[in-house]
C-alpha positions as CSV (number, residue, x, y, z in Angstrom):
1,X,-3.9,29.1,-7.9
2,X,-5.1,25.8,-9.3
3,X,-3.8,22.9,-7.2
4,X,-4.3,19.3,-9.5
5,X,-4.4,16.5,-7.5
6,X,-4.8,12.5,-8.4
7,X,-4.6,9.2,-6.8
8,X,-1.8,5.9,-8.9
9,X,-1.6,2.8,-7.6
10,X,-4.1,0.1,-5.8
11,X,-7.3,1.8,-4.2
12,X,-6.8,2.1,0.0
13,X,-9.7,3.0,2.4
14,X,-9.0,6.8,3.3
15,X,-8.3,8.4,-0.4
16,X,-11.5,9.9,0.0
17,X,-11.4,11.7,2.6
18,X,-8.2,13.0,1.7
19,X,-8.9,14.4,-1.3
20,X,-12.3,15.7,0.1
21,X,-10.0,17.7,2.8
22,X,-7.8,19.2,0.4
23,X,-10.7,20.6,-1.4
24,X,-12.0,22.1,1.5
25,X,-9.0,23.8,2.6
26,X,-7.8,24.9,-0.7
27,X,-11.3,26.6,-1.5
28,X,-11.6,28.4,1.9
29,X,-8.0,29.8,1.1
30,X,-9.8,31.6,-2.3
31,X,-7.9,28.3,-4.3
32,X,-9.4,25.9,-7.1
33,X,-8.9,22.2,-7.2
34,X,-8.7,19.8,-10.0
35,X,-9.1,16.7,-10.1
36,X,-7.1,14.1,-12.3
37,X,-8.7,10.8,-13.4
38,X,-7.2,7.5,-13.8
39,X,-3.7,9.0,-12.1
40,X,-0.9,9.4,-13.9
41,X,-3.0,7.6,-17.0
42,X,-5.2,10.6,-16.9
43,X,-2.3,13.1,-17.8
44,X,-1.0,10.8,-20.3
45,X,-4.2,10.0,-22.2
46,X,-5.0,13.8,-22.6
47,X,-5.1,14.7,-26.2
48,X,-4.6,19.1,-26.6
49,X,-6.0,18.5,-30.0
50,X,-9.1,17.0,-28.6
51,X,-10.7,18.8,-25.7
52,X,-13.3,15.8,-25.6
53,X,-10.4,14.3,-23.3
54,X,-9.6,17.1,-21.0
55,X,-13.6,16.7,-19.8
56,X,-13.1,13.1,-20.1
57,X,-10.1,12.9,-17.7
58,X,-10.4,15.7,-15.4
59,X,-12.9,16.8,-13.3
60,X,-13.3,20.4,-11.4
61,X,-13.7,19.9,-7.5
62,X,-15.8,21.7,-5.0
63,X,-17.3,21.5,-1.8
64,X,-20.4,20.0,-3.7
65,X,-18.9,17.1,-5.2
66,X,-17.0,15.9,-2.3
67,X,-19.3,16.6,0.5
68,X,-20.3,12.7,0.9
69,X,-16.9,11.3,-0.7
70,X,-15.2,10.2,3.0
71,X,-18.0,7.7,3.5
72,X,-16.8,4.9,1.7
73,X,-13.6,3.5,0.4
74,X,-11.4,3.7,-2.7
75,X,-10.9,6.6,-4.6
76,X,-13.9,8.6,-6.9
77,X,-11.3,9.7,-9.1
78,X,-10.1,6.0,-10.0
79,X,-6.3,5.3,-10.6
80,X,-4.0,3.3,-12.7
81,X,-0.6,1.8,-12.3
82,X,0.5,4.2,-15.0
83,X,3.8,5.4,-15.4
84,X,4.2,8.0,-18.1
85,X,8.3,7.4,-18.1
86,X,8.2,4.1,-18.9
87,X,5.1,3.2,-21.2
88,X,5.4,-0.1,-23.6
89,X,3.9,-0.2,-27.2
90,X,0.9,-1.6,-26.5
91,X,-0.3,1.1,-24.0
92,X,0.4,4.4,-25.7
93,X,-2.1,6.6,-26.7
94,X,-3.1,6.1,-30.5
95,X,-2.5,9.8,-31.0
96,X,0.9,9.9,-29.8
97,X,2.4,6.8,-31.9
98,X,4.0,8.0,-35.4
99,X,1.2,7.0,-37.9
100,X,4.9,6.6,-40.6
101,X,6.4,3.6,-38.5
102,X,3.9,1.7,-36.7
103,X,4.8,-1.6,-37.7
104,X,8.4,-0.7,-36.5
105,X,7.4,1.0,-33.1
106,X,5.1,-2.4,-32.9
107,X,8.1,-4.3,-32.9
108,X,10.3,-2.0,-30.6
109,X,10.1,-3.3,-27.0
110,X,11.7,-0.3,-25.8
111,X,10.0,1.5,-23.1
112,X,8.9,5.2,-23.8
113,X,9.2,8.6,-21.8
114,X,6.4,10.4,-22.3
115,X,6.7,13.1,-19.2
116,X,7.5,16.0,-21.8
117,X,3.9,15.3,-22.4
118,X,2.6,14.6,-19.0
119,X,4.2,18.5,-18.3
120,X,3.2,20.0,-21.8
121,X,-0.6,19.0,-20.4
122,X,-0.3,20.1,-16.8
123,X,0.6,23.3,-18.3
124,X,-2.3,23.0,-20.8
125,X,-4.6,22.5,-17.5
126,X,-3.7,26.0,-16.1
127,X,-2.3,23.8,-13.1
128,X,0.4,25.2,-10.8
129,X,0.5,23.0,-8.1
130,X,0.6,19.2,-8.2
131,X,-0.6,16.6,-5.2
132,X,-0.2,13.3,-6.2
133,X,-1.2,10.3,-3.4
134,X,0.3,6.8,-3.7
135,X,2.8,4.4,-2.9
136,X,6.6,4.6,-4.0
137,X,5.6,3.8,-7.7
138,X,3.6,6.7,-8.0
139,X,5.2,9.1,-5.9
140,X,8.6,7.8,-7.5
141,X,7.1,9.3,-11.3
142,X,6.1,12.6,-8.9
143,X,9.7,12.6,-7.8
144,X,10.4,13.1,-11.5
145,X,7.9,15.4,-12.5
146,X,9.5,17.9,-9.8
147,X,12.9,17.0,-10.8
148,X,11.6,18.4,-14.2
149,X,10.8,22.0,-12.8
150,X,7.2,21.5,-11.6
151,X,6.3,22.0,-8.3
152,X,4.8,18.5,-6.1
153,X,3.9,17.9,-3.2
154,X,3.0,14.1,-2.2
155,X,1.0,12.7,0.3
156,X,1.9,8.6,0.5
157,X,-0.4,5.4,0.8
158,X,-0.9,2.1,0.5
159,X,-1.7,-0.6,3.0
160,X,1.4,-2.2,2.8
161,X,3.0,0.5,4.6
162,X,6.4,0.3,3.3
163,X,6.7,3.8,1.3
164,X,10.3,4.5,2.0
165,X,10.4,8.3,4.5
166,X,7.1,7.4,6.6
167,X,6.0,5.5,9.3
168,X,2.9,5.6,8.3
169,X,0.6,5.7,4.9
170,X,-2.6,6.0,4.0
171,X,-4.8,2.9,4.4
172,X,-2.3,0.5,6.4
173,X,-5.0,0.5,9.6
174,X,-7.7,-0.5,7.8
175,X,-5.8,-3.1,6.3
176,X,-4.8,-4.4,9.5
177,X,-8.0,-4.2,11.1
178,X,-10.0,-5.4,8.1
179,X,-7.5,-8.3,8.4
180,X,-7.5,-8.8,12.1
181,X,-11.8,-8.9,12.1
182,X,-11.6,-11.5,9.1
183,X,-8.9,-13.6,10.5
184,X,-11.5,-14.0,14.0
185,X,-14.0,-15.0,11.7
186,X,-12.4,-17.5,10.0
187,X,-11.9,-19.2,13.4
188,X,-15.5,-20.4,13.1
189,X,-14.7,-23.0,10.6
190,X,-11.3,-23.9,11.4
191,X,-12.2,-24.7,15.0
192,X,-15.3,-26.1,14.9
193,X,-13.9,-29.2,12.0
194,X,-10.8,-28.9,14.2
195,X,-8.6,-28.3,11.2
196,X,-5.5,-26.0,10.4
197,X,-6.2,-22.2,8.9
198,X,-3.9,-21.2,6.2
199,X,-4.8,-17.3,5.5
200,X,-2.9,-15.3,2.8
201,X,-2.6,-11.5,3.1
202,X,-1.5,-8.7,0.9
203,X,1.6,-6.9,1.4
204,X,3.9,-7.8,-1.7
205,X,7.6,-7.8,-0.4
206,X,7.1,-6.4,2.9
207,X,5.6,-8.6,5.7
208,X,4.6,-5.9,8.4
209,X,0.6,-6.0,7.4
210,X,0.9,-9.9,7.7
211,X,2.6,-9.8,11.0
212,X,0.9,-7.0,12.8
213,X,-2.8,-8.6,11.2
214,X,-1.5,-12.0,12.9
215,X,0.0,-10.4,16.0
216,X,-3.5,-8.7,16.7
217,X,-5.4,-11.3,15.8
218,X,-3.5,-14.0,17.9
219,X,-3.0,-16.5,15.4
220,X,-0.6,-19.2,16.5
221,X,2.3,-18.3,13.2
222,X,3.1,-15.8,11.0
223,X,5.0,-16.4,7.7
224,X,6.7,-12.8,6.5
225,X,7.6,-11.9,3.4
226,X,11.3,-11.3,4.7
227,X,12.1,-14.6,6.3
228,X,12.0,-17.7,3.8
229,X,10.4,-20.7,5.8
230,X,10.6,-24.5,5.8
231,X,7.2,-26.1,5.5
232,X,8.4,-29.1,7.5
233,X,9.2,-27.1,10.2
234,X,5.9,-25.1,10.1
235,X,4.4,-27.8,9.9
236,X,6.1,-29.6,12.6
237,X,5.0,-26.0,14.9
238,X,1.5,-26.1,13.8
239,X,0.9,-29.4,14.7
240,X,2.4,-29.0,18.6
241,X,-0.2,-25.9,18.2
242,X,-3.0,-27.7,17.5
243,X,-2.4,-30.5,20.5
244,X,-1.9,-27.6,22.8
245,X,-5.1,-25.8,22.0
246,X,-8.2,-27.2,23.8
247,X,-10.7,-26.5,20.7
248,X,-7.7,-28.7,18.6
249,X,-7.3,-26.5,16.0
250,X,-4.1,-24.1,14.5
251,X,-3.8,-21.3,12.6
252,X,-1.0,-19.4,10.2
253,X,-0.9,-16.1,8.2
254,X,1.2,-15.9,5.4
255,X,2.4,-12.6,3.1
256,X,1.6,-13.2,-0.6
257,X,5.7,-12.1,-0.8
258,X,6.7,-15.4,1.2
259,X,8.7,-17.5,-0.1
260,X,10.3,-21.6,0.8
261,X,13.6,-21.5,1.9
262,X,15.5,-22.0,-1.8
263,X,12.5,-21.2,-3.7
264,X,11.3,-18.2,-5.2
265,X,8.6,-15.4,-4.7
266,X,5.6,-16.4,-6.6
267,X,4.6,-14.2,-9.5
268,X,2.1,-14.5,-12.3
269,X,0.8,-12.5,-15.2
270,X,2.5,-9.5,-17.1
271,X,4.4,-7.0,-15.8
272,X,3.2,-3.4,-15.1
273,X,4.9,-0.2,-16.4
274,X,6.9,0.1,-12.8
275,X,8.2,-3.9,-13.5
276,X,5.6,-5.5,-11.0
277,X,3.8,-8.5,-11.5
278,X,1.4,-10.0,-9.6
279,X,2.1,-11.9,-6.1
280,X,0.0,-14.8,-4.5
281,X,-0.2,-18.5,-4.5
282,X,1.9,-19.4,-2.0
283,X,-0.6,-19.5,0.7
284,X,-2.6,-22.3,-1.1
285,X,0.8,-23.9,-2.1
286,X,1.9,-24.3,1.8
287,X,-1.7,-25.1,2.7
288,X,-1.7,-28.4,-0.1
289,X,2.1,-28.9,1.7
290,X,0.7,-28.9,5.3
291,X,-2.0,-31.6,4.3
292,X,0.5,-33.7,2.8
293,X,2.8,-33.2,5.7
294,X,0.7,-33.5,8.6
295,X,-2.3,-35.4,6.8
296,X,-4.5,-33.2,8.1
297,X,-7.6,-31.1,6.9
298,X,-6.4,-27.8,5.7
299,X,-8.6,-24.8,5.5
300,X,-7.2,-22.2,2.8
301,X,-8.1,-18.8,2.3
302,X,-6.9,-15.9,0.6
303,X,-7.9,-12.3,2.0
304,X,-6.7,-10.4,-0.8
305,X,-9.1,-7.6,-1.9
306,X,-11.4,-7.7,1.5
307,X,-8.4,-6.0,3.5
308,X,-8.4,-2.7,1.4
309,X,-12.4,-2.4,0.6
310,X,-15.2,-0.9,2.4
311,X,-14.7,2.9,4.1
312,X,-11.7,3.7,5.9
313,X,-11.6,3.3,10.2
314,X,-11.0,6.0,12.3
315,X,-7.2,6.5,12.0
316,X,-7.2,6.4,8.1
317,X,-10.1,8.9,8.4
318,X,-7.6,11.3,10.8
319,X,-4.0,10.5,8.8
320,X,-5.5,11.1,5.6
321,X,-6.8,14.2,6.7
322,X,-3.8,15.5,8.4
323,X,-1.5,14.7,5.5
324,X,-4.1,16.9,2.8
325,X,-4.4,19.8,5.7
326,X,0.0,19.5,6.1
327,X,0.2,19.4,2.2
328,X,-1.8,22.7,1.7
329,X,0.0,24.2,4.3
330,X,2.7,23.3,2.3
331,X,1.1,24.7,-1.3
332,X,0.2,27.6,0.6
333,X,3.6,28.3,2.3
334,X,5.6,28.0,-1.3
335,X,7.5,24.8,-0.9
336,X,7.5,21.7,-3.3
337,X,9.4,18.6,-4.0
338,X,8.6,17.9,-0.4
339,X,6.2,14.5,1.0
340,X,4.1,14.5,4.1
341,X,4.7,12.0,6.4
342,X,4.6,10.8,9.6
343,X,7.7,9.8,12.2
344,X,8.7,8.9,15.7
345,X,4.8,9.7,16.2
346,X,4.8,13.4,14.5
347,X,3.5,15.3,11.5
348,X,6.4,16.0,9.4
349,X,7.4,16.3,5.7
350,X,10.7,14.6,4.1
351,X,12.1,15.5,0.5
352,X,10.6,13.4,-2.2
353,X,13.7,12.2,-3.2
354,X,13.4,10.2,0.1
355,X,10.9,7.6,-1.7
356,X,13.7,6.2,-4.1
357,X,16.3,6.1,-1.5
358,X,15.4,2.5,0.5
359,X,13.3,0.4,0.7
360,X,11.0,-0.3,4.0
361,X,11.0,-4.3,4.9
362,X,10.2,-6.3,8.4
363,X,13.8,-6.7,10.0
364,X,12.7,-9.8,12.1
365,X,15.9,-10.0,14.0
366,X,15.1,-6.9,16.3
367,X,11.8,-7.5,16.5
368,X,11.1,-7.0,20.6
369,X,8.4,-5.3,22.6
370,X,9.0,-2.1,25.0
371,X,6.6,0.6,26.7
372,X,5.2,3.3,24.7
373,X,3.5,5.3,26.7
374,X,0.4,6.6,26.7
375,X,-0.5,4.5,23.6
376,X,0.4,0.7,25.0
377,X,2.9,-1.7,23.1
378,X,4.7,-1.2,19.8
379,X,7.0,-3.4,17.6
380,X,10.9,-1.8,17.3
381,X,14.2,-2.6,17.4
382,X,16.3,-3.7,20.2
383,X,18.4,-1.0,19.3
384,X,19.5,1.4,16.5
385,X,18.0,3.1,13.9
386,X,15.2,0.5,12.4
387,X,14.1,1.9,8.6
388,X,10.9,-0.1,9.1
389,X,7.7,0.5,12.0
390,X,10.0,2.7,14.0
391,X,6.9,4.4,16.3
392,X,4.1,2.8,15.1
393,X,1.8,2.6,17.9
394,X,-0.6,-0.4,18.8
395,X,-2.6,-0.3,21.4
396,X,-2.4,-3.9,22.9
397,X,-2.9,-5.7,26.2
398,X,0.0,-8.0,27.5
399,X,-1.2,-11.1,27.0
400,X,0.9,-14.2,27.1
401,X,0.5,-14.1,23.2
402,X,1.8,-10.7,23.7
403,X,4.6,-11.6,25.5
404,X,5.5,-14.3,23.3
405,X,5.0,-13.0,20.1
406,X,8.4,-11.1,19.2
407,X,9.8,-15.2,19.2
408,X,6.8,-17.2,17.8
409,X,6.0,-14.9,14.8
410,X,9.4,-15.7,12.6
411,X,9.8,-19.2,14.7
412,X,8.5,-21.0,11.7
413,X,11.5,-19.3,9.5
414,X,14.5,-20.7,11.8
């Protein structure tokens, strides 16, 4: 059997070593792997009438090439924000645009469907299983692919944690803990001129890597992408922060999804094929309000890229590992359409329908803190069924930040 496998969306710490396991496994079991370059761009930019591009976007796995691969972040086989189903003008292939009407096609803005094509070339491969690992874009177009007959099964990531039929994904700890470290850093400057920290994070539309990074790091607000704020306010919080702290200082995190209450999410630059644009600017937008506000000095800075570089900690290194070893056993029992995942602290697998079915977002008004034993504290709700954290488990002292924090995280929101 030849299992493909590929990696769509933005790069997390921990694609590595989850591709490297799946290799492993499915070669002891007498399998081959392929690898697919540039994600779902890879099987679209295959040409069958020019093998040059086969070599050019795929790339034959074995123990070999992915002995040293879980060392360091990102993924070797590079990815893309393709999506084959919905592919404008300007970013198909020159050999599949009708050389008869290309002034006309330049001037259609309709999106194509190209997954005919993407199938025609798995088939073309030899491949007869398919793993592709990403977010709920990618996974979404995987979601289709099976729909269309072929068998997938997904393994989910990104560090914002908010693939819909998971607790968990791929790259979300090392998000968090690259963010908590940098956050303790910045601390340095802030405190010693006495100033106020403004610190934006990634996360898009869902604030739980911003609020567990500022819960962790002890920060004295957190503005989520879920809970439009008023800068007054904040800024009226920040400054009884900053007389109440000995060293004179205060400091806020803030998702790149936030938003002032009656203003909008801040986006820039094109859209990609899944209707994304970029997010961020409001961090440096409330840190120029702040100053005016308060008249103070405002340190600014935006995390961005640092919280999903560099090699994956510990737990990425064991999830991602997990989730390849539960896929193959997957592969290797006959099933497909079918995601890995983990909930209410197990190993599990969901139907990949599950992906399009919700979305996952902070709901801050059952935020509270119980007991989990034997791993410490978690976030949950009061009560009810929560389609957010649920278990996920963080090992944390109970401070008086601790204590506090289910109330002073979203305070600046009220």
């Amino acid at each position: 059997m030849r299992i493909g496998i590929l990696t769509g969306g933005g790069d997390v710490p921990g694609l590595n070593p989850c591709i490297k396991a799946v290799v492993l496994r499915a070669i002891d079991e007498g399998h081959e792997v392929l690898g697919i370059r540039r994600g779902w761009g890879g099987l679209l930019w295959i040409d069958r009438d020019a093998p040059e591009t086969i070599s050019r976007y795929t790339v034959k796995l074995d123990k070999q090439k992915v002995r040293t691969v879980d060392r360091s972040g990102g993924t070797f086989l590079h990815t893309s924000r393709t999506n084959p189903s919905k592919v404008s003008y300007k970013n198909v292939p020159d050999f599949l645009r009708d050389p008869d009407h290309l002034e006309a096609e330049a001037h259609d803005k309709r999106l194509r469907d190209f997954t005919p094509h993407v199938l025609k070339n798995l088939e073309t491969l030899g491949i007869d299983r398919l793993i592709p690992i990403g977010g709920d874009d990618t996974l979404s177009f995987g979601e289709r692919v099976h729909s269309e007959g072929f068998p997938v099964v997904a393994i989910p990531k990104t560090m914002d944690n908010d693939v819909f039929g998971t607790d968990y994904c791929i790259g979300f700890s090392t998000a968090v803990t690259r963010g908590v470290q940098i956050i303790h850093q910045l601390r340095t400057s802030t405190g010693s001129h006495e100033r106020i920290g403004v610190f934006e994070l990634f996360g898009r539309n869902s604030g739980e890597t911003s609020l567990i990074c500022s819960y962790l790091s002890g920060v004295d607000r957190a503005i989520i992408s879920e809970v439009p704020f008023n800068p007054e306010k904040l800024a009226e919080l920040l400054m009884d922060d900053k007389r109440h702290n000995p060293s004179n200082y205060a400091m806020v995190t803030i998702s790149e999804g936030a938003h002032f209450a009656g203003g909008k999410v801040i986006e820039y630059g094109e859209a990609d094929e899944y209707g994304h644009r970029k997010l961020g600017g409001i961090g440096e937008l409330t840190a120029d309000a702040l100053k005016k506000i308060t008249g103070e000095h405002v340190i600014f800075q935006r995390l961005s890229y640092m919280m999903r570089s560099g090699a994956p900690d510990a737990l990425d290194l064991m999830v991602g590992t997990n989730y390849a070893n539960l896929a193959m056993d997957l592969i290797l029992g006959g099933e497909s359409g079918r995601m890995v995942a983990l909930n209410e602290g197990k190993y599990t697998h969901v139907p990949m329908s599950e992906v399009t079915k919700g979305v996952k977002r902070v709901e801050h008004g059952y935020i509270s803190l119980r007991l989990a034993l034997p791993c410490g504290r978690f976030l949950r709700p009061k009560s009810g069924p929560w389609p957010g954290w649920r278990n996920w488990c963080l090992p944390l002292s109970l401070t008086r930040q601790g204590r506090q924090s289910a109330s002073y995280m979203i305070a600046a929101g009220k």
